[in-house]
C-alpha positions as CSV (number, residue, x, y, z in Angstrom):
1,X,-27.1,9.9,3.0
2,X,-28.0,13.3,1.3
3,X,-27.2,13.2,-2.4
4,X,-25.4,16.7,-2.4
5,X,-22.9,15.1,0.5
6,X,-22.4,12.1,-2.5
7,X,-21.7,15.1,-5.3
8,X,-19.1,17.0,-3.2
9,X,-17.0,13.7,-2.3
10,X,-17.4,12.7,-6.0
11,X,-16.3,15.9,-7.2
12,X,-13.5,16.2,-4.7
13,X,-12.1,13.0,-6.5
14,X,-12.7,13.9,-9.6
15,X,-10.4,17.3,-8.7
16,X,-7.6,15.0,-7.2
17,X,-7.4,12.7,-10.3
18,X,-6.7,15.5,-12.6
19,X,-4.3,16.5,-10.4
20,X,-2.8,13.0,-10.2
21,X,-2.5,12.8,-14.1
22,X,-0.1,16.4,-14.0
23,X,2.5,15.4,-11.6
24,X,2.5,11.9,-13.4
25,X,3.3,13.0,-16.6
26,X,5.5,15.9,-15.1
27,X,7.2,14.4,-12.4
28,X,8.8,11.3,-13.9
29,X,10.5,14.4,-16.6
30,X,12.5,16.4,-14.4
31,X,14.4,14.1,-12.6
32,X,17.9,13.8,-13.5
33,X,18.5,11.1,-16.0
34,X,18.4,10.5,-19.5
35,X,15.4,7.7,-20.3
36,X,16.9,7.9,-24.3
37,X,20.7,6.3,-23.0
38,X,18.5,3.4,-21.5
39,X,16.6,2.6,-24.6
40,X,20.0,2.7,-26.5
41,X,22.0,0.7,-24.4
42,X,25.1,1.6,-26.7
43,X,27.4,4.6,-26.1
44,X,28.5,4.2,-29.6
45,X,25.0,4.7,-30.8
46,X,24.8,6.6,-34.2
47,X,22.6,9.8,-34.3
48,X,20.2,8.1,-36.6
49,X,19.8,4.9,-34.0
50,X,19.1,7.2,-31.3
51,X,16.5,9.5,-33.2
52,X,14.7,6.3,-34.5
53,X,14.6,5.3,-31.0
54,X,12.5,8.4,-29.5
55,X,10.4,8.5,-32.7
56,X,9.1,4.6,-31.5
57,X,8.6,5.7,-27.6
58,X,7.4,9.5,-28.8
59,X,10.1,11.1,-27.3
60,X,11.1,13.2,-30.1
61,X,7.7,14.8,-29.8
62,X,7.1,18.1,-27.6
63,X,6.1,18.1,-24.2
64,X,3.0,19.3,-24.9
65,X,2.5,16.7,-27.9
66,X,3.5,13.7,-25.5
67,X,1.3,15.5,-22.4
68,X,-2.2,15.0,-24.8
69,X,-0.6,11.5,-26.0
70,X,-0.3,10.5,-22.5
71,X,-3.9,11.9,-21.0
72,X,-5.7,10.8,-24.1
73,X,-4.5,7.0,-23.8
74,X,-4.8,7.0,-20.0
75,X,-8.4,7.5,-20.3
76,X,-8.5,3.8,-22.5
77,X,-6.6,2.3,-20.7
78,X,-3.3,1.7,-23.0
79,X,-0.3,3.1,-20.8
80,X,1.9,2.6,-23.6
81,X,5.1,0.4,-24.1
82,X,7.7,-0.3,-21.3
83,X,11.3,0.6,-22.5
84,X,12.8,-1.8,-20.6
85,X,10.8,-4.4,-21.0
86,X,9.9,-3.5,-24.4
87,X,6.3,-5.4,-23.5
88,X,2.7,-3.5,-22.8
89,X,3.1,-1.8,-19.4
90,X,-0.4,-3.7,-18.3
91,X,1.1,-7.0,-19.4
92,X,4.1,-5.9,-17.1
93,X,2.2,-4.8,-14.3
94,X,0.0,-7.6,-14.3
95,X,2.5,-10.1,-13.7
96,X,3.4,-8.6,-10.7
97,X,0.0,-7.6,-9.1
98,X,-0.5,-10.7,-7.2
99,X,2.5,-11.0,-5.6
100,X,1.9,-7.6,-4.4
101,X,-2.1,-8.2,-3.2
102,X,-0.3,-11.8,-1.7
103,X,2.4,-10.0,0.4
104,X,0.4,-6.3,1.0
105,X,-3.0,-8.0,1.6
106,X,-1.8,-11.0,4.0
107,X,0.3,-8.6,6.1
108,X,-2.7,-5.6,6.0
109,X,-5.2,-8.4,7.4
110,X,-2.5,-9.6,10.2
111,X,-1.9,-6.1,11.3
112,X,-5.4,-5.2,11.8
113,X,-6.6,-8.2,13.6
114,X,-3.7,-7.8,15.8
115,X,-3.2,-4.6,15.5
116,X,-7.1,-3.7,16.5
117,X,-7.4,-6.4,19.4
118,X,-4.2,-5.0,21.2
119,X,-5.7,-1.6,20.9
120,X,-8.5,-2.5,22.8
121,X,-7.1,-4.8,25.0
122,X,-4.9,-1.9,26.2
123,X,-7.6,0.6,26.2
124,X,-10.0,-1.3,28.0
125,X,-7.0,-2.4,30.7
126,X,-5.4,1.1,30.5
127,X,-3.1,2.1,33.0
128,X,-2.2,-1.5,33.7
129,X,1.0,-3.4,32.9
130,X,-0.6,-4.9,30.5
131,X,-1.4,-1.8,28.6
132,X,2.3,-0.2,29.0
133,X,3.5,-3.4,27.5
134,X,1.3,-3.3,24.7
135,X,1.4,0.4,24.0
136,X,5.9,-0.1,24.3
137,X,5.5,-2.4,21.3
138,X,3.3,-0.5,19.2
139,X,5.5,2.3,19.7
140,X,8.5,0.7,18.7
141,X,7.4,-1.6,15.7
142,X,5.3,1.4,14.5
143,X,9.0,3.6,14.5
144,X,11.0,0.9,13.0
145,X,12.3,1.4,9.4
146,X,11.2,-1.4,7.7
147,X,14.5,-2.7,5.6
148,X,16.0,-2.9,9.3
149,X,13.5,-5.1,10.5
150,X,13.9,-7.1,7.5
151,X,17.2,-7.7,7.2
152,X,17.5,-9.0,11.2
153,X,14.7,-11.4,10.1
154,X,17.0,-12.6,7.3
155,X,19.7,-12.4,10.2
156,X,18.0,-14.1,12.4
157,X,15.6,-16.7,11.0
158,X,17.6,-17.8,7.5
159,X,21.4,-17.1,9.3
160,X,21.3,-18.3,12.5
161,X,18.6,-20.4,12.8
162,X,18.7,-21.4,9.0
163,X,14.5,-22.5,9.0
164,X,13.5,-20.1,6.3
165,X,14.5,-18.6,2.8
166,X,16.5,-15.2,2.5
167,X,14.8,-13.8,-0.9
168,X,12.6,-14.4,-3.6
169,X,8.8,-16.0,-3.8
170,X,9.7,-19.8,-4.6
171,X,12.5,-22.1,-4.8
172,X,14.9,-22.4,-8.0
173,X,14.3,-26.1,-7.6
174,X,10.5,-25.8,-7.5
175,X,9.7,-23.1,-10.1
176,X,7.9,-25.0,-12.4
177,X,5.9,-26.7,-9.3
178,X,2.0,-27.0,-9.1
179,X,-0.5,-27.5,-6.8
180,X,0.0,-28.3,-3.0
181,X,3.9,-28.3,-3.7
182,X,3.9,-24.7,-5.0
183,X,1.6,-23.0,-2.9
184,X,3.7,-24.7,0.3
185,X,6.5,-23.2,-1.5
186,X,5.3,-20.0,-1.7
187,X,3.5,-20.0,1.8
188,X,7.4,-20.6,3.0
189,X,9.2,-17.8,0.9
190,X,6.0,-15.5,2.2
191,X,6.6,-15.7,6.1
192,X,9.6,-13.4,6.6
193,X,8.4,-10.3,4.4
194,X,4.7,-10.6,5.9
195,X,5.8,-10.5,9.3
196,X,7.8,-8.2,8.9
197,X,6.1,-6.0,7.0
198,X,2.6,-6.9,9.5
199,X,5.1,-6.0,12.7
200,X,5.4,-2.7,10.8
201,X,2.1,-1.9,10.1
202,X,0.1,-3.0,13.5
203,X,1.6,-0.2,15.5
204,X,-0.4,2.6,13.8
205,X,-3.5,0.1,14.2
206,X,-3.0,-0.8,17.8
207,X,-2.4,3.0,18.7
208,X,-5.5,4.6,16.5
209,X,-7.9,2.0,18.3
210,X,-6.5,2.6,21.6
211,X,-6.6,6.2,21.3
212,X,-10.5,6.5,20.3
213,X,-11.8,4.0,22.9
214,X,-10.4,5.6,25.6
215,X,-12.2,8.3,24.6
216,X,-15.1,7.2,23.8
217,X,-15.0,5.8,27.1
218,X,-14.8,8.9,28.5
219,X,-18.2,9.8,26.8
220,X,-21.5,10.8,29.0
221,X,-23.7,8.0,27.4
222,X,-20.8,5.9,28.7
223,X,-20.9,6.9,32.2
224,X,-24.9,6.5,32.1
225,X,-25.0,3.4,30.8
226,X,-22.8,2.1,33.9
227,X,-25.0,4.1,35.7
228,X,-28.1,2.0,34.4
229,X,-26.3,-1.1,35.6
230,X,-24.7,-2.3,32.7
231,X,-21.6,-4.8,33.3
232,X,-18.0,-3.4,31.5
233,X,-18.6,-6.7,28.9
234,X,-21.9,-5.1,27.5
235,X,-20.6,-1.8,27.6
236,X,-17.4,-2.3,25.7
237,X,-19.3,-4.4,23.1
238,X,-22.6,-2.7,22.2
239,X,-21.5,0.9,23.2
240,X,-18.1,1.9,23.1
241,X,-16.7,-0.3,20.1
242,X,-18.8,1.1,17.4
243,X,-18.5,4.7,17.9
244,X,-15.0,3.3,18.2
245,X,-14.7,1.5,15.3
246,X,-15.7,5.0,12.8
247,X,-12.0,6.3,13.0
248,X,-10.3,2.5,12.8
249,X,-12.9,2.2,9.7
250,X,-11.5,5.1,7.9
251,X,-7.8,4.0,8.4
252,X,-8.6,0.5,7.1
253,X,-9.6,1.8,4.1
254,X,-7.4,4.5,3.6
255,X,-4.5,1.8,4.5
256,X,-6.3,-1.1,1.6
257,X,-5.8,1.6,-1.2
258,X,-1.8,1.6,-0.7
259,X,-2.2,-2.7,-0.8
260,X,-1.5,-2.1,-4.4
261,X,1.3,-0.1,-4.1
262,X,3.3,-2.3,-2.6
263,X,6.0,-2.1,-0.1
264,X,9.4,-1.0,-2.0
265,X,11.4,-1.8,1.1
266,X,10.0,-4.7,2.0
267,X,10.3,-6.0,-1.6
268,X,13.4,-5.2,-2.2
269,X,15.2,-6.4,1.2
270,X,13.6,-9.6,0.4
271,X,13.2,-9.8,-3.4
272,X,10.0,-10.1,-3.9
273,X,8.9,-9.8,-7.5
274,X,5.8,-7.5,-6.1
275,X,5.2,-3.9,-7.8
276,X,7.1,-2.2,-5.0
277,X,10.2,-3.6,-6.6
278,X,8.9,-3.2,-10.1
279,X,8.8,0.5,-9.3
280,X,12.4,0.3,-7.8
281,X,13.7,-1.1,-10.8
282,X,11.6,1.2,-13.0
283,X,13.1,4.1,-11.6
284,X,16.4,3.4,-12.1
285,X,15.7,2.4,-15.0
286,X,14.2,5.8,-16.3
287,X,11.1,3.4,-17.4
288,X,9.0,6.5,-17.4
289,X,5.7,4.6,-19.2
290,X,6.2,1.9,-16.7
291,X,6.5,4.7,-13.4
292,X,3.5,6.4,-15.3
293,X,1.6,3.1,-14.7
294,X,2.0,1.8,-11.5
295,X,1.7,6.0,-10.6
296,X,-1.6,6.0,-11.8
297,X,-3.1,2.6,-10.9
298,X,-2.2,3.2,-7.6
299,X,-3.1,6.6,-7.2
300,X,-7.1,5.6,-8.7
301,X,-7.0,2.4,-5.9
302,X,-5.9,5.1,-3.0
303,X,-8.5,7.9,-4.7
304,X,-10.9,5.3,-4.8
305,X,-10.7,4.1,-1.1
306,X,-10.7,7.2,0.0
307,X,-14.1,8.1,-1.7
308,X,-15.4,4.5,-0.3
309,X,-14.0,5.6,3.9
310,X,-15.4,9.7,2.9
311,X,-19.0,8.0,2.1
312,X,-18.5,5.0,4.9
313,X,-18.1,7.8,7.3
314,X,-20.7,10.0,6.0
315,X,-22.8,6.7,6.8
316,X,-21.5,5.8,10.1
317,X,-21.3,9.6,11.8
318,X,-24.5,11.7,10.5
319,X,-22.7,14.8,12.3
320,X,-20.0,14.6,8.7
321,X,-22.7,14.8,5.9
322,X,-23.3,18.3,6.0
């Protein structure tokens, strides 16, 4: 890989960061809302209470004034001081980054084992019942809103059936659990907002991997290896599946940077104390440094997979590196 290709995806990142960091500090500003009435908590606040409240939080400063505050403390790493929590927004988001990773990553992993072997499954039998069955269910769990889907798992599996938990990530009773007893605990509470979330996700999968090995099977180097004598087994496997595989590749990674992110739906349907429902509560709770934070971390993880699929690519297809 040329190092000018390496420069131009680097710089390209570099451009999108500094555009990240504007609409961070600027979007969390204008929406309606008054963060100062959450810090207070009083309506019968005093003038001076309230002014010695945005002097803490730098709220009484200028736009301007909090804008080089803000860009100058992202860069080491100090995202300031949640006002709800009144606790370091790192320390907050910390304690909810692997619950995210648990739910996000587990359901990811599903979708795309599932998600890739359907796709080629169907491709390779297209035409076939099997494949109109296959691509029907992609099409509808790939179209269905997520907080529906959850809630008729709740429905269905805690209501009627009564086998699983509705909400949280462990049991009242079992909180202060450890070892085998905990991680059971957890592995139960997980099951509903995984599959659901995994049902969501392995649509887009099933339907990318489809679509790109039926045409790469459509390819002339295709047709001459049958010509050569090859059986469909060997073809599939040593021909069509990695040129297959680039545009899957890129979606994997493009899909791992959001992992962090959370799912805000998901999470909230089901309670899940990930960073999707961190970010819910956040926002109505006009947290900005805390919306500023999980803004920016997950903004560098999507930034930064995208820079790892751009040079993945550039390695895979020499046809992108010019």
């Amino acid at each position: 890989m040329n190092r000018k290709y390496i420069v131009k995806k680097l710089f390209y990142a570099c451009i999108t960061l500094m555009g990240v960091l504007l609409i961070n500090f600027f979007l969390f500003r204008i929406m309606p809302g008054d963060p100062v009435s959450m810090l207070v908590r009083n309506p019968n606040a005093n003038i001076e209470t309230v002014e010695k409240m945005k002097a803490a939080y730098g709220l009484d400063k200028s736009l301007a004034a909090q804008f080089v505050t803000y860009v100058s403390s992202m860069f080491i790493g100090d995202f300031g001081t949640s006002f709800h929590y009144n606790m370091p927004v790192m320390k907050v988001i910390g304690d909810r980054v692997f619950a995210t990773i648990l739910l996000v990553g587990t359901a990811e992993i599903i979708a795309i084992i599932f998600g890739t072997f359907l796709g080629i499954v169907a491709a390779h039998k297209r035409g076939t019942k099997l494949d109109v069955g296959a691509l029907s269910f992609s099409l509808v769990t790939y179209a269905m809103p997520s907080f529906w889907l959850g809630i008729l798992m709740i429905a269905f599996f805690s209501g009627f059936l009564g086998i699983l938990p509705t909400s949280g990530m462990t049991s009242p009773s079992l909180y202060f659990a450890v070892g085998m007893q905990r991680a059971s605990d957890i592995a139960v509470h997980l099951v509903l907002p995984v599959l659901t979330l995994a049902l969501v996700l392995l649509g887009e999968y099933m339907l990318v991997m489809r679509s790109s090995l039926i045409e790469v099977l459509t390819e002339d180097y295709i047709l001459t290896a049958r010509a050569k004598g090859f059986d469909d087994k060997t073809i599939l496997k040593k021909h069509a599946l990695p040129n297959a595989m680039i545009p899957m590749a890129t979606l994997v990674a493009m899909s791992l940077g959001f992992v962090i992110a959370g799912a805000l739906q998901v999470e909230t349907v089901f309670s899940w104390p990930g960073l999707g429902r961190l970010m819910y509560d956040a926002l109505q709770n006009r947290d900005y440094p805390l919306l500023q934070g999980i803004f920016f971390i997950t903004s560098m993880c999507t930034i930064g997979t995208n820079l790892i699929s751009d040079l993945l690519y550039g390695y895979l297809d020499p046809r992108v590196k010019e």
